[in-house]
C-alpha positions in Angstrom: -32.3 44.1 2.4 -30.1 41.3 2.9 -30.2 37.5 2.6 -27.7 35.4 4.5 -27.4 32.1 2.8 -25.5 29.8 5.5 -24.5 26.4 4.8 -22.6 24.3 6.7 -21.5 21.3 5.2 -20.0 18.3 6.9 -18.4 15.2 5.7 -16.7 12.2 7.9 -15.1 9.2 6.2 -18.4 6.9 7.2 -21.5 9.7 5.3 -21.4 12.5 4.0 -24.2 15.2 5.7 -25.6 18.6 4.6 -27.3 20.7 6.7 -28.3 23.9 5.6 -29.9 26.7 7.3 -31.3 29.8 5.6 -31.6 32.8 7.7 -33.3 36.3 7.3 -34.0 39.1 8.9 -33.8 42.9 8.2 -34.0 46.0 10.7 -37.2 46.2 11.1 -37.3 42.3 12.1 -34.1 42.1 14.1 -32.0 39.7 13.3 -32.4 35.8 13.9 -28.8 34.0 14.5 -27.9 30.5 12.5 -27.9 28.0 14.7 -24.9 26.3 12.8 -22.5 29.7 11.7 -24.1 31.6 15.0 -24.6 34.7 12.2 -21.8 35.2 10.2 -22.2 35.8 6.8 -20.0 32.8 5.0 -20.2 29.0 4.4 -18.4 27.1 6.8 -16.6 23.0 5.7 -15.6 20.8 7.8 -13.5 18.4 7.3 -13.9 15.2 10.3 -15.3 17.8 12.2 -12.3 20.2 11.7 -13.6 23.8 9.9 -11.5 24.2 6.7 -10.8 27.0 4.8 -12.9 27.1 2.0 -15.4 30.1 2.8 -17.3 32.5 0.6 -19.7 34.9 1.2 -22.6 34.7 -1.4 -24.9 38.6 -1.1 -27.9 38.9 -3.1 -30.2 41.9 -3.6 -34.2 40.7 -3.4 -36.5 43.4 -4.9 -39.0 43.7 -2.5 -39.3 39.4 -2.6 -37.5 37.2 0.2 -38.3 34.5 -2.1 -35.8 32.4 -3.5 -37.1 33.0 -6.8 -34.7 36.1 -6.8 -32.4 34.1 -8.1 -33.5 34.5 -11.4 -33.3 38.5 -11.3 -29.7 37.6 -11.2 -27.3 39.5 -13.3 -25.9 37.4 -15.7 -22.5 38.2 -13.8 -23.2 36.9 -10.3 -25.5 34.1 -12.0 -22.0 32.7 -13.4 -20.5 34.0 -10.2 -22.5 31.6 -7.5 -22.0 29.1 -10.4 -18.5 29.2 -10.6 -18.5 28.7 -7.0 -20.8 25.9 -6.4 -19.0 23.7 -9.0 -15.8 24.7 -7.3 -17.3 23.2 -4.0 -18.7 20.1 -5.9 -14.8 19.2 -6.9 -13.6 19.9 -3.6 -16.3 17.5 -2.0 -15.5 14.8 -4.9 -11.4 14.9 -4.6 -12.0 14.5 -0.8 -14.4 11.4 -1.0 -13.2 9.6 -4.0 -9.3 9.8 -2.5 -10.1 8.7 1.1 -7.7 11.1 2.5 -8.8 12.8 5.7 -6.0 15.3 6.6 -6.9 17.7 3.6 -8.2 18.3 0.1 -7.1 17.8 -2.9 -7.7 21.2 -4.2 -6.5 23.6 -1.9 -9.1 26.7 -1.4 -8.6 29.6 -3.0 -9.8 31.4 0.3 -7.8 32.2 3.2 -8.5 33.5 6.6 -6.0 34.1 9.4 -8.5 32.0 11.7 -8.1 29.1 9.6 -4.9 28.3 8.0 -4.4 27.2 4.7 -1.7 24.0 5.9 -4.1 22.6 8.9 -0.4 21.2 10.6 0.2 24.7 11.1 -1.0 27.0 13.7 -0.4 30.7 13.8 3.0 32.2 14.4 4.8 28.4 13.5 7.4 28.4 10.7 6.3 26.8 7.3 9.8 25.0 7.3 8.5 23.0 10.1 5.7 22.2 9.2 7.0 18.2 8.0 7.9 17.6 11.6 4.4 19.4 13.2 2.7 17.4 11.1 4.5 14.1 13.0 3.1 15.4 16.2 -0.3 16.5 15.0 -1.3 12.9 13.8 -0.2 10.8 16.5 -2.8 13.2 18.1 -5.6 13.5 15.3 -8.1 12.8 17.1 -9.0 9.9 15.0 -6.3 7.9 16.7 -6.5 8.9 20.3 -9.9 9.6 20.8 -10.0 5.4 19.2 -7.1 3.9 21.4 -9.7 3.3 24.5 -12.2 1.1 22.1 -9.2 -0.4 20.6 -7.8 -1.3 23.6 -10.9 -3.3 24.5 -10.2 -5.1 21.4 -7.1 -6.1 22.6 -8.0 -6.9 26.4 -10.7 -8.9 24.9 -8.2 -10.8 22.7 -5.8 -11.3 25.1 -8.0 -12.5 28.0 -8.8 -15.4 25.8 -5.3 -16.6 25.1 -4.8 -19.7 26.2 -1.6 -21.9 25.1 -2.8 -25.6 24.7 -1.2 -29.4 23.5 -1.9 -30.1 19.8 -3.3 -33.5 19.0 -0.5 -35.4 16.6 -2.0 -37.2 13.7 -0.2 -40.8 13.5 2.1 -41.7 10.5 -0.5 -43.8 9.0 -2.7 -40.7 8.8 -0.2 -38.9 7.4 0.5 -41.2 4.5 -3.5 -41.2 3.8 -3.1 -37.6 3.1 0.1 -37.9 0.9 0.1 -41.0 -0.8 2.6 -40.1 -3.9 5.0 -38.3 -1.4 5.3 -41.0 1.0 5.9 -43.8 -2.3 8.7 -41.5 -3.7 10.8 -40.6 -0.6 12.3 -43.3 1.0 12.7 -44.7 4.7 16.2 -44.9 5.3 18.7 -42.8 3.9 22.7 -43.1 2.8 24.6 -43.9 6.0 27.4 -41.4 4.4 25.8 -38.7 3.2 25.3 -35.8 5.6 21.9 -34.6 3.9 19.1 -37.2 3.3 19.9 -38.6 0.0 19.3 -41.9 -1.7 19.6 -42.8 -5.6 16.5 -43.5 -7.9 16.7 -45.3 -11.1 16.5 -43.0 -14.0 14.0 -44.4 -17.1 14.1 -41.1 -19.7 16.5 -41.5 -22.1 19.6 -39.3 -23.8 17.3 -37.5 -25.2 14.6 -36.8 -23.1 14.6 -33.4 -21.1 14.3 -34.3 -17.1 12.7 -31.1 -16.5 10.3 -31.1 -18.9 7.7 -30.9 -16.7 8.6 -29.3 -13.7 5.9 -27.1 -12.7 8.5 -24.2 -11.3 9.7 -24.2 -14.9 6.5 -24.1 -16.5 4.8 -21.8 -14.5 7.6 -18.6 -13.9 9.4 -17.8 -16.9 12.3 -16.4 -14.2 12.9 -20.0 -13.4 14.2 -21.2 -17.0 17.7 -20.2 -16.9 18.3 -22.3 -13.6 16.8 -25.2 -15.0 18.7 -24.6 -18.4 21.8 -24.6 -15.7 20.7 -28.0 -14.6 20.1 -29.5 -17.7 23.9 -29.0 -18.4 25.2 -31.0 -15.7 22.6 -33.6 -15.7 23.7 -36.1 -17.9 27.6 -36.5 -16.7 26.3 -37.2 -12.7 24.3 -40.3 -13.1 25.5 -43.3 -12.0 25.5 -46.9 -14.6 24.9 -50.0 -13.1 24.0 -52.9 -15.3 22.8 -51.5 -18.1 20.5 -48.9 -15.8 21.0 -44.8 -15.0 20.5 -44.1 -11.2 20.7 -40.3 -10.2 21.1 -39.0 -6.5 17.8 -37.2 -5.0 18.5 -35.4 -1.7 16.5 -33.6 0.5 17.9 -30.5 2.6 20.2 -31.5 6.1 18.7 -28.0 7.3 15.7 -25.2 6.8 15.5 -21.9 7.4 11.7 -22.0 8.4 10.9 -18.0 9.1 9.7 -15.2 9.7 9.1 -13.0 6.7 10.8 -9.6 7.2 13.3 -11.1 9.9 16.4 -11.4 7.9 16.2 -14.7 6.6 16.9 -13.4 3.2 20.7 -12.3 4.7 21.1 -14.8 6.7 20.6 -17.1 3.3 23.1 -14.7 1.4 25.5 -14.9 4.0 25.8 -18.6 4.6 25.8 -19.5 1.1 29.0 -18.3 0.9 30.6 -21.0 2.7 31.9 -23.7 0.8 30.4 -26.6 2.3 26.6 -25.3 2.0 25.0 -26.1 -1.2 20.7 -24.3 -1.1 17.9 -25.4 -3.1 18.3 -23.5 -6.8 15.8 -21.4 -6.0 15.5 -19.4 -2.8 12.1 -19.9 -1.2 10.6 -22.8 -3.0 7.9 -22.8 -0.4 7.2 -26.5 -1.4 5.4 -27.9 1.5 3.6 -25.0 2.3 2.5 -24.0 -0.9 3.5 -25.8 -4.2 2.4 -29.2 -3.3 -1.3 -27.8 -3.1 -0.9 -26.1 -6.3 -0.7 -22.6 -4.1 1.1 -19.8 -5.9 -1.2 -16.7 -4.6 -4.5 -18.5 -2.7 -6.1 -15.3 -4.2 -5.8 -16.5 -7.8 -7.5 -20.0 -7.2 -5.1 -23.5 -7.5 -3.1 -24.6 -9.9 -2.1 -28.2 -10.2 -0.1 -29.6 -7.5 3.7 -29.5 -7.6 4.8 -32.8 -6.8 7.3 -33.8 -5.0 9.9 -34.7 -7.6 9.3 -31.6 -9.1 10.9 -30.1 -5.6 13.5 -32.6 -5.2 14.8 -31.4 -8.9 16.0 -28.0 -7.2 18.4 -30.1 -5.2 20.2 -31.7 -7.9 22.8 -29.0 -8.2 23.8 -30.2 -4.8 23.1 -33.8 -5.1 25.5 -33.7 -8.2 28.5 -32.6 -5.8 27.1 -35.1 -2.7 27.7 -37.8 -5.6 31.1 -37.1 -6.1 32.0 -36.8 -2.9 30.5 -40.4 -2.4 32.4 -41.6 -5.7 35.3 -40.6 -4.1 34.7 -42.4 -0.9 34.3 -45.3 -2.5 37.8 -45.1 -4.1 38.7 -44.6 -0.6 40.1 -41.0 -1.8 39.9 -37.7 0.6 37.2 -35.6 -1.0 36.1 -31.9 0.1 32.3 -33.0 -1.1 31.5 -35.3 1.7 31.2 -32.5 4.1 28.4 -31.0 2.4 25.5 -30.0 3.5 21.7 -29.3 1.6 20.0 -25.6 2.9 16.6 -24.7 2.1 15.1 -21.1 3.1 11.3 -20.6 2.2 9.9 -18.4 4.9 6.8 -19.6 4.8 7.5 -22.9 6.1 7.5 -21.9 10.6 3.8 -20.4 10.0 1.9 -20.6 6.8 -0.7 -23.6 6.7 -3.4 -21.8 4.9 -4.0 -24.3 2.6 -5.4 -27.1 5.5 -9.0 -26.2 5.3 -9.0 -26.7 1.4 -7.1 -30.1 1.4 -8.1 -31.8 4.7 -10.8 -32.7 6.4 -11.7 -30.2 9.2 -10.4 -30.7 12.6 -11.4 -30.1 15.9 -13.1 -26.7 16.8 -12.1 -25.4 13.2 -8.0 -26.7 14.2 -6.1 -27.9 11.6 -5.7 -32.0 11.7 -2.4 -31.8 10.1 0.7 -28.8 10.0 4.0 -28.7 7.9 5.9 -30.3 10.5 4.2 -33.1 10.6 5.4 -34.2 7.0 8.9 -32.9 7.4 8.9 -34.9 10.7 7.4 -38.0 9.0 10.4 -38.3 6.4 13.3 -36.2 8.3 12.9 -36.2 12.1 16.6 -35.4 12.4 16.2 -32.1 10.4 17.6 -28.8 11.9 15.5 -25.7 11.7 16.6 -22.6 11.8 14.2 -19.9 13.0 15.0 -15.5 12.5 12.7 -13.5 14.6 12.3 -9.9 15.2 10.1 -7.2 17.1 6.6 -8.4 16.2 5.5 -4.6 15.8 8.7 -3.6 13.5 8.3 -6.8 11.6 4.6 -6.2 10.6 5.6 -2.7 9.9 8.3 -4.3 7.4 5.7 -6.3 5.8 3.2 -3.9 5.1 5.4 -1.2 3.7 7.3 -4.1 1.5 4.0 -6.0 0.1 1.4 -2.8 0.2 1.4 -1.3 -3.6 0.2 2.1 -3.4 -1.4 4.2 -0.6 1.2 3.6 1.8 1.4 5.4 4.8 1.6 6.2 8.9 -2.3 7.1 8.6 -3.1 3.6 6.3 -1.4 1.1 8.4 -2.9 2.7 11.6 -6.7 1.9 10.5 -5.7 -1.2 8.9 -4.1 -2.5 11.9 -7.1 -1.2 14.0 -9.2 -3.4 11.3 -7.2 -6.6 11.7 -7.3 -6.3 15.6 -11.4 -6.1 15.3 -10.7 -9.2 12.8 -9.1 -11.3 14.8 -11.3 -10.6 18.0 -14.5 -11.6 16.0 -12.5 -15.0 15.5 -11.4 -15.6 19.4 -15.0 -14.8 20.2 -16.1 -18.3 18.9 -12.9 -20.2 18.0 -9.5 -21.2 20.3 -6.4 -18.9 19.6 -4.7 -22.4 17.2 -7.9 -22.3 15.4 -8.1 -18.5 14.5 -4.0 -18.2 13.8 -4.6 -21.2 11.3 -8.1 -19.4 10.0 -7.2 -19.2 6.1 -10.3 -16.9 6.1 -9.7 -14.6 8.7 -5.5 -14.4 7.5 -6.7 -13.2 3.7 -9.4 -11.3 5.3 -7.0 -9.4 7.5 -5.1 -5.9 5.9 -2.0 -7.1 7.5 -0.3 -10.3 8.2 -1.1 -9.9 11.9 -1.0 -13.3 12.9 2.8 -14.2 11.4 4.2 -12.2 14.5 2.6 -14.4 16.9 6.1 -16.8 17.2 5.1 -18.3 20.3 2.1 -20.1 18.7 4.2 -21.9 16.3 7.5 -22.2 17.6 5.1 -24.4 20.4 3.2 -26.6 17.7 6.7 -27.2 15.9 7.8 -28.3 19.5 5.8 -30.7 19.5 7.6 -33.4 17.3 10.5 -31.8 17.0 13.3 -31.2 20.0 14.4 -27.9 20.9 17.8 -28.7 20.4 17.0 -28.9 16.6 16.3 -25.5 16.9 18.6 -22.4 16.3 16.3 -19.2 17.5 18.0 -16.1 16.1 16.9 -12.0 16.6 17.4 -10.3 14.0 18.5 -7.3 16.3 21.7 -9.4 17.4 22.2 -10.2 14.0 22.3 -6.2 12.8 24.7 -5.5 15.4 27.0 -8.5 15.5 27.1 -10.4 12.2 30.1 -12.4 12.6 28.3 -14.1 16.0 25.9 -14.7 14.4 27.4 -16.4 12.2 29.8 -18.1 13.9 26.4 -19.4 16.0 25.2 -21.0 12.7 28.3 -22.5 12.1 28.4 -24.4 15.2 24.9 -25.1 15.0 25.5 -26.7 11.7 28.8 -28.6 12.4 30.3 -26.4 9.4 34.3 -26.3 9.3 35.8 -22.9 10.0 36.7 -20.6 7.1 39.7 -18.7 6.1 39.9 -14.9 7.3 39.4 -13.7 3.6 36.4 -16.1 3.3 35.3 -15.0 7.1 35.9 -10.9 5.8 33.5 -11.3 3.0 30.8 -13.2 4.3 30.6 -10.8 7.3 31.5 -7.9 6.0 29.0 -7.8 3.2 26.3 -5.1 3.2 22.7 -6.3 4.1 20.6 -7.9 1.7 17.0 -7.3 1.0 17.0 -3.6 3.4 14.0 -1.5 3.3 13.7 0.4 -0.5 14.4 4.2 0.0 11.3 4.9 -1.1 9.9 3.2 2.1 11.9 4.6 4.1 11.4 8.2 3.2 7.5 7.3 4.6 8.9 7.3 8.6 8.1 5.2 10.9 4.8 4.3 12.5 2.4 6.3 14.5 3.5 5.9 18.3 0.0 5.2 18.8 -0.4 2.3 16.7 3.1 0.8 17.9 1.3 1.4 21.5 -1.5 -0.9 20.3 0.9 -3.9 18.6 2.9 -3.9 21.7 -0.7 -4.4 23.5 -1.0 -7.0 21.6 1.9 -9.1 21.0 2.7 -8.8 24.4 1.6 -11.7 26.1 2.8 -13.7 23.0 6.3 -12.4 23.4 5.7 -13.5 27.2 5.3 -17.2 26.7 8.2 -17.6 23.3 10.9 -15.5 26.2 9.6 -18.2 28.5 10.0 -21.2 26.5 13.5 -20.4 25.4 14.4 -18.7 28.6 15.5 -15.7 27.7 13.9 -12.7 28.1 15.2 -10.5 24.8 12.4 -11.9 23.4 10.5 -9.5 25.3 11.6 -6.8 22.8 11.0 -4.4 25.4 11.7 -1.0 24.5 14.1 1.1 27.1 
């Protein structure tokens, strides 16, 4: 007589359940059918509720006994045998749930069955040299993904049927000052008439000896930092300026910013115009001062630091400043001098959309909205400031970010769900709060998988609107900039009043190869499941609406053809 041991074990990402089902029967019984393996003599896992191919038939001879006591009649052989197998089952199990991955095991089975094929991309009769490109194909339609997009797209009707554009309240400049006392007592009112950047000169106390960068907090908190400063140590002492007995040095703030977005290109752009001789940028890239730095931000993960203030920012301008002096030295003697034409650049990328820090520095606002932004500041001290602003596809940019800031895990499969958990995120916010209030939410933003809310353009290019004019305001794509450089360029130029270059100066700044592409690695991953670019363009659809309508044109649809 025979006993049929039939276990059917199945595990989803959420639990992990076992059912098991013994069944008996002999031929003077009949036979009684599983109702799990409907009679069949093996052990059937599944995988998500997909039946894999780890199966094994487990016999064992009862004398006389259908108990399971039997087991210890065992030969010492098949005792080791059904051993062997269970722990090979218990590994299998463990390398599924402690690696997350849902497509397949680990440890492949050592069993295979024509009904169930070892690669679960491939089906019968299909070519194993296809199976990269099957496998493409049979995620988009896991049923994970497809069987979700209905519930998901809920999600997003829910989001977007709460969208609603409105005014910002402006704080008042005597608010403003409350907020940043030391700021407002360092920067000036008025600037030099003949300077085309903001500059002004400041008396200068330390002495020969003393280092003026002693304690700059850039310096003393990223070694990578030092050798710039060393740089400006150099040429310190030989640009101040003596009058009676006292040292005065220029401080400048930048005539333009490059404000955002992350993963648009700004990073080119910055490399690109750099090159022409009468832009001088901060010494370091993205110094991500008023977002950041002046609240002591370096990761809002790691806690604060102390504040950068903001001489500690205006020391990455000196570089410049040093060359704006000259210039003005020169004017002064009434002699023709290349350096009054130059300009002050500064490209943090944080600077359109990232005021994360409000809700640790200010009191609250309105309905959880911030009292004060960015702008507000810039505007206080520079309301004649040009901004420049690099967009690109909302969906392709967040792609970009994730693959560039996620550090291991990366995939088609892990952006999908984490994109799906950002959505249900962000819709728990617009339940309660207004759209401003939830884009602002520091919370919900480090809550979030992925920077969802950075591709909402329409939402700050409108708050920056209002106190700054949209003619301040050069709006790039960075899909006109891939495919015609040199208009771009030549855009920025005129945006910027810069003076034309030579055609060797023109070759190299337009000719250069891209800076900052995506790493090979990254790229070898493929693009994104057409499914979960369905859902972003669900979602960043209405917002791509309102930014085509506010700068009337309608590329800033990104619609696909």
């Amino acid at each position: 007589m025979r006993h049929c041991i039939n276990c059917c074990i199945q595990l989803s990402p959420d639990n992990v359940q076992t059912q098991q089902v013994s069944c008996r029967g002999g031929s003077h019984h009949g036979r009684q059918d599983c109702p799990v393996c409907k009679a069949e003599n093996k052990i059937v896992f599944r995988v998500d509720g997909k039946q894999m191919n780890l199966l094994a038939v487990l016999e064992v001879r009862a004398d006389g006994n259908e108990s399971w006591g039997g087991f210890l009649r065992f030969k010492k052989g098949k005792r080791c045998s059904l051993v062997f197998g269970l722990i090979i089952m218990t590994l299998v199990m463990a390398s599924y749930i402690l690696s997350g991955v849902h497509q397949e095991l680990l440890i492949s089975s050592p069993f295979h069955y024509g009904a169930f094929p070892s690669n679960p991309s491939l089906t019968e009769g299909e070519n194993p040299s296809d199976a990269k490109e099957h496998h493409h194909q049979s995620s988009v339609n896991n049923i994970s993904y497809v069987k979700d997009y209905p519930s998901i797209k809920l999600i997003i009707n829910s989001i977007t049927s709460r969208i609603e554009f409105t005014t910002r309240q402006l704080p008042d400049i005597e608010e403003l000052k409350k907020q940043e006392l030391h700021m407002f007592s360092v920067i000036p009112h008025k600037f030099l008439p003949n300077s085309k950047s903001p500059c002004w000169y400041e008396e200068f106390t330390g002495r020969n000896t003393t280092d003026p960068y002693l304690t700059n907090s850039y310096v003393l908190y990223s070694k990578r930092f030092r050798s710039t400063f060393d740089t400006l140590r150099k040429a310190f002492w030989g640009h101040l300026s003596h009058v009676h007995g006292k040292h005065f040095r220029l401080r400048c703030l930048p005539h333009f910013y490059i404000i955002g977005q992350p993963k648009c290109g700004t990073t080119d752009l910055y490399d690109r115009l750099r090159l022409h001789p009468e832009v001088k940028f901060s010494a370091i890239k993205e110094p991500h001062w008023w977002t950041r730095k002046r609240f002591g931000i370096v990761r809002l993960r790691d806690g604060l630091r102390d504040r950068y203030p903001v001489e500690d920012y205006l020391d990455l301008f000196d570089l410049a400043a040093h060359q704006i002096h000259q210039g003005l030295q020169a004017s002064a003697a009434e002699e023709p001098s290349k350096m009054n034409r130059i300009i002050i650049g500064e490209a943090s990328a944080s600077t359109m959309w990232d005021n994360n820090a409000w809700t640790l520095f200010y009191d609250n606002g309105t309905d959880g909205e911030p009292p004060f932004l960015t702008q507000d500041f810039i505007h206080a001290f520079q309301p004649d400031a040009k901004l420049i602003v690099m967009l690109r596809d909302p969906v392709e940019r967040l792609y970009s970010d994730y693959l560039y800031f996620a550090s291991s895990n990366k995939s088609a499969d892990d952006f999908h769900e984490k994109v799906t958990e950002a959505l249900q995120l962000f819709e728990n916010c617009m339940l309660d709060y207004s759209l401003r209030a939830c884009v602002y939410n520091n919370t919900l933003n480090n809550a979030m998988p992925v920077r969802l809310q950075v591709g909402l353009y329409a939402v700050y290019l409108l708050d920056w609107l209002t106190v700054f004019n949209k003619e301040q305001f050069l709006i790039l794509r960075l899909e006109d900039h891939a495919s015609n450089v040199k208009d771009t360029m030549h855009r920025v130029f005129q945006f910027l009043s810069l003076g034309p270059l030579s055609e060797k100066q023109e070759a190299l700044m337009t000719k250069s190869p891209a800076s900052n592409t995506r790493r090979p690695e990254d790229r070898d991953l493929g693009p994104m499941w057409p499914v979960t670019q369905r859902l972003l363009r669900d979602f960043y659809g209405p917002f791509n609406a309102r930014l085509a309508q506010v700068l009337a044109d309608e590329a800033f649809l990104w619609r696909k053809t």
